[in-house]
C-alpha positions in Angstrom: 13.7 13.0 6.6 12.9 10.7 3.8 13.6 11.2 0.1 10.1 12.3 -1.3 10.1 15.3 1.7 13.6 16.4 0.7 12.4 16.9 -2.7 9.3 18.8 -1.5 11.5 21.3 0.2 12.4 22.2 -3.7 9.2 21.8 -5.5 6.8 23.0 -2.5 3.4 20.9 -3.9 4.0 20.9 -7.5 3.5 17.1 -8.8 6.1 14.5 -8.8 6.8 11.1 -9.6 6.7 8.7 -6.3 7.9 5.1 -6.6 6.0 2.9 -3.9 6.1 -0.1 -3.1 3.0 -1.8 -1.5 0.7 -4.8 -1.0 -2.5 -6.6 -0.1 -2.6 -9.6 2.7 -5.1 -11.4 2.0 -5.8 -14.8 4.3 -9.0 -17.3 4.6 -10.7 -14.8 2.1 -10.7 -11.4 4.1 -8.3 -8.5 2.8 -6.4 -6.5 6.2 -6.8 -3.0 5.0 -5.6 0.3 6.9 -7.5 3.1 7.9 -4.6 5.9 6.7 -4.4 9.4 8.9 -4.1 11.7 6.4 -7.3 11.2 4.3 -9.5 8.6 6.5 -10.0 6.1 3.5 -9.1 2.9 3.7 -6.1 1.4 1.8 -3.5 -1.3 1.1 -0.1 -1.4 3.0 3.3 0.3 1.5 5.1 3.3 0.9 7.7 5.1 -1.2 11.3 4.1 -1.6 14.2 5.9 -0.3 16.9 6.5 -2.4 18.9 3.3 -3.0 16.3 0.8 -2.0 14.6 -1.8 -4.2 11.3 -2.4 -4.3 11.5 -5.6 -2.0 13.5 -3.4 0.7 10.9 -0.8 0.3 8.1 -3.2 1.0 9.9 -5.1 4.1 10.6 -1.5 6.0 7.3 -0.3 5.5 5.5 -3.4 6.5 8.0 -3.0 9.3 7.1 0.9 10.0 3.2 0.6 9.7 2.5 -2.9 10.8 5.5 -4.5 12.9 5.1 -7.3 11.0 7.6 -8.8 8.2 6.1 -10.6 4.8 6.9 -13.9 4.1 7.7 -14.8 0.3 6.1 -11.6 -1.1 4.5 -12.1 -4.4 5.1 -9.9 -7.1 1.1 -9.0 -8.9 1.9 -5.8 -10.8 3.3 -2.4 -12.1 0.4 0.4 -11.6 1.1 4.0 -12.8 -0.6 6.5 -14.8 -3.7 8.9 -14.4 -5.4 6.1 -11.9 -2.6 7.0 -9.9 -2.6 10.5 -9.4 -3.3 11.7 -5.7 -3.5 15.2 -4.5 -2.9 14.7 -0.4 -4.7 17.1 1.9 -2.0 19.3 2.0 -1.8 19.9 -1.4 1.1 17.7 -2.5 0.1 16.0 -5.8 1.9 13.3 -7.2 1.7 10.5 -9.7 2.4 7.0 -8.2 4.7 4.5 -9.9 3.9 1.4 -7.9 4.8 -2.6 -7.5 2.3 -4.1 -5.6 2.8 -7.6 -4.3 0.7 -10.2 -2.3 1.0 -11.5 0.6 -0.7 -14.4 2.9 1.5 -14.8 5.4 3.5 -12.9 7.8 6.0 -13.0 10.9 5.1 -11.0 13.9 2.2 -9.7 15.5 0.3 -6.8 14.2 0.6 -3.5 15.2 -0.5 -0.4 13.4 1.5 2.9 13.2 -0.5 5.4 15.0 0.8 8.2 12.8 -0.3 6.9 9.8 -3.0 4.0 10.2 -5.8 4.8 12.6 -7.1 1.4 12.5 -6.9 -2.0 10.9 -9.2 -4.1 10.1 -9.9 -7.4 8.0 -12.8 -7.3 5.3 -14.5 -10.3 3.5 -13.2 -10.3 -0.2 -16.6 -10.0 -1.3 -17.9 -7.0 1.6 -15.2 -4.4 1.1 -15.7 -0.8 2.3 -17.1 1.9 0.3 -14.2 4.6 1.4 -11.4 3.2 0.0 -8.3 5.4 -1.1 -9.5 5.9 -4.9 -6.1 4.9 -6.5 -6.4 1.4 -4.6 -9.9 0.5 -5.9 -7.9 -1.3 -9.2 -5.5 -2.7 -7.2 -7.5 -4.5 -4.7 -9.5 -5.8 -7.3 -6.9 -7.3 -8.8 -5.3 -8.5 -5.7 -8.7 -10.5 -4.8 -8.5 -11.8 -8.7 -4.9 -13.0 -7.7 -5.8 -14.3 -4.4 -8.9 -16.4 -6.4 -6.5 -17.8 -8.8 -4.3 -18.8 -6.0 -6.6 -20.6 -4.0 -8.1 -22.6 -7.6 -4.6 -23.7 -7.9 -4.5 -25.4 -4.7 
């Protein structure tokens, strides 16, 4: 059992404060995005740290869980909290997000989703991106693509 369902066990679905660590891969301007379970929206790839963990540990085991794949030189793009990042899940737990999201363009391994929590995967154009995405993401993958943008300018 993982940190943020111990403390549920005490706080049944009142709100709490979730650090998460997360990111967008972006390659050859298309964003891979994840269908989740739980809600059916699409989203970015991540997920709450155990106790003890940094943010980059956080980001390598998820990546790991979800995707089988491991990032390679991570990019830090931003701190995200606040009312934008308030999420009630479907069974009621409510929480407000406190996340690092980083960018990533390349990987090792090969792509495989978690059943349990990403239904499907799939890579959209940066400039064709699906109308259900998970609401506290919209922000984020906007400024991910803005990031991404820059990036490629630079070169």
């Amino acid at each position: 059992m993982g940190y943020i369902s111990e403390i549920r066990k005490k706080v049944g679905h009142d709100p709490v404060f979730m650090p998460v660590s997360a990111c967008g891969i972006l390659q050859n301007n298309k964003i891979l995005l994840q269908k989740r379970t739980d809600n059916g929206k699409w989203a970015i790839h991540g997920g709450s740290l155990e106790l003890g963990e940094t943010f980059i540990e956080a980001l390598e085991r998820e990546l790991k869980e979800e995707l089988n794949i491991k990032p390679v030189n991570p990019q830090e793009v931003g701190i995200y909290s606040g009312e934008e990042q308030h999420s009630v899940y479907p069974n009621g737990d409510e929480v407000f997000v406190v996340s690092v999201i980083y960018f990533v363009n390349e990987y090792e391994g090969e792509l495989k989703p978690d059943e349990d929590e990403v239904s499907e995967l799939k890579w959209f154009d940066i400039n064709e991106l699906p109308n259900n995405i998970h609401i506290p993401d919209i922000k984020i993958i906007d400024d991910l693509i803005n990031y991404y943008k820059n990036k490629i300018l630079e070169k």
